[in-house]
N, C-alpha and C positions, 0 to 999 in steps of 0.2 A: 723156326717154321720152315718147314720142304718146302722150294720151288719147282712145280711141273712147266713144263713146256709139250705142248704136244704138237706133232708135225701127222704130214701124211697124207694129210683131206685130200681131197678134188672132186672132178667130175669125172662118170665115170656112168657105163651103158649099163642097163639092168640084164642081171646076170653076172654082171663084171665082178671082180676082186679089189680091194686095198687093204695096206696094212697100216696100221695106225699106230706112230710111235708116241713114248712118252716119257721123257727123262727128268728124272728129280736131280735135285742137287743140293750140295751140304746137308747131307742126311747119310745115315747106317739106313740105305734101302730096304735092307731083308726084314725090317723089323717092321712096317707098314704091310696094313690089308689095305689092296690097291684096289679100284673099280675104275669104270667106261660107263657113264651116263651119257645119256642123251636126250634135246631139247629142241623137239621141231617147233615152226612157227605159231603159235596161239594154244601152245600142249605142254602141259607140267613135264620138267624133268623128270627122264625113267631111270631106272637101271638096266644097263644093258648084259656086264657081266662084270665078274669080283673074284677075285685072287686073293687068298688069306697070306701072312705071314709065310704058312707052311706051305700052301701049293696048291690049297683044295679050292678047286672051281665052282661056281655057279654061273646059271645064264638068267636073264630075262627069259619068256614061253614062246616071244616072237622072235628070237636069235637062234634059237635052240639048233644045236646040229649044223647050221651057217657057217656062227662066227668062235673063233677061237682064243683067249685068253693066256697071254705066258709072262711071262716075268725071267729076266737076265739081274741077276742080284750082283753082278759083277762087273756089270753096267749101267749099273742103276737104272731100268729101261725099263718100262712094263708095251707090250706089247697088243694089239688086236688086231687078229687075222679075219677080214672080212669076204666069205665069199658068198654066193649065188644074191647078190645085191638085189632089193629091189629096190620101188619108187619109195615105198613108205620107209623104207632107211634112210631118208632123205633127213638134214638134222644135223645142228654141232652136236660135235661131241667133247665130252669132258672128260678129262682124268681124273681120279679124284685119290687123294693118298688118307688114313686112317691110324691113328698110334693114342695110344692113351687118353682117350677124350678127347682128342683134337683133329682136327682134317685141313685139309687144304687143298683146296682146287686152281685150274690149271686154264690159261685163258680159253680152250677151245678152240675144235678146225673143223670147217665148214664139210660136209660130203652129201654131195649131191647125186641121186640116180636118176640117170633119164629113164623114160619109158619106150 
């Protein structure tokens, strides 16, 4: 089973940028479709964006054009570039990895916008 770790959170003005990293380990990375979920306080976890195996992106309808999704397969690292932040991105986030009917999720880092 992948273990994720993800870094990056904070606080951080609306309008602002972060990147949100996420490194697996003991895994062939390139073979997992990665995602970025997200879980504000009292709101079912979303999806925010998803990386296949091959490269092809999706976003959630509220990130759209924002935030950016990459993956480094050669650092086992998936990646979220977040910019023109607002309040309601406020929310852990979660890495989540995918392979064969299996997934594994990743503890979560807190990101907070002020307003």
């Amino acid at each position: 089973q992948v273990q994720l770790v993800e870094s990056g959170g904070g606080l951080v003005q609306s309008g602002g940028s972060l990147r949100l990293s996420c490194v697996a380990s003991r895994t062939i990375f390139s073979i997992y479709a990665m995602g970025w979920y997200r879980q504000a306080p009292g709101k079912q976890r979303e999806l925010v964006a998803h990386i296949s195996s091959g490269g092809t992106t999706n976003y959630g309808s509220s990130v759209k054009g924002r935030f950016t999704i990459s993956r480094d397969n050669a650092k086992n690292t998936l990646y979220l570039q977040m910019n023109s932040l607002k309040p309601e991105d406020t929310a852990v986030y979660y890495c989540h990895a995918a392979s064969g009917g299996f997934g594994s999720w990743g503890q979560g880092t807190q990101v907070t916008v002020s307003s």
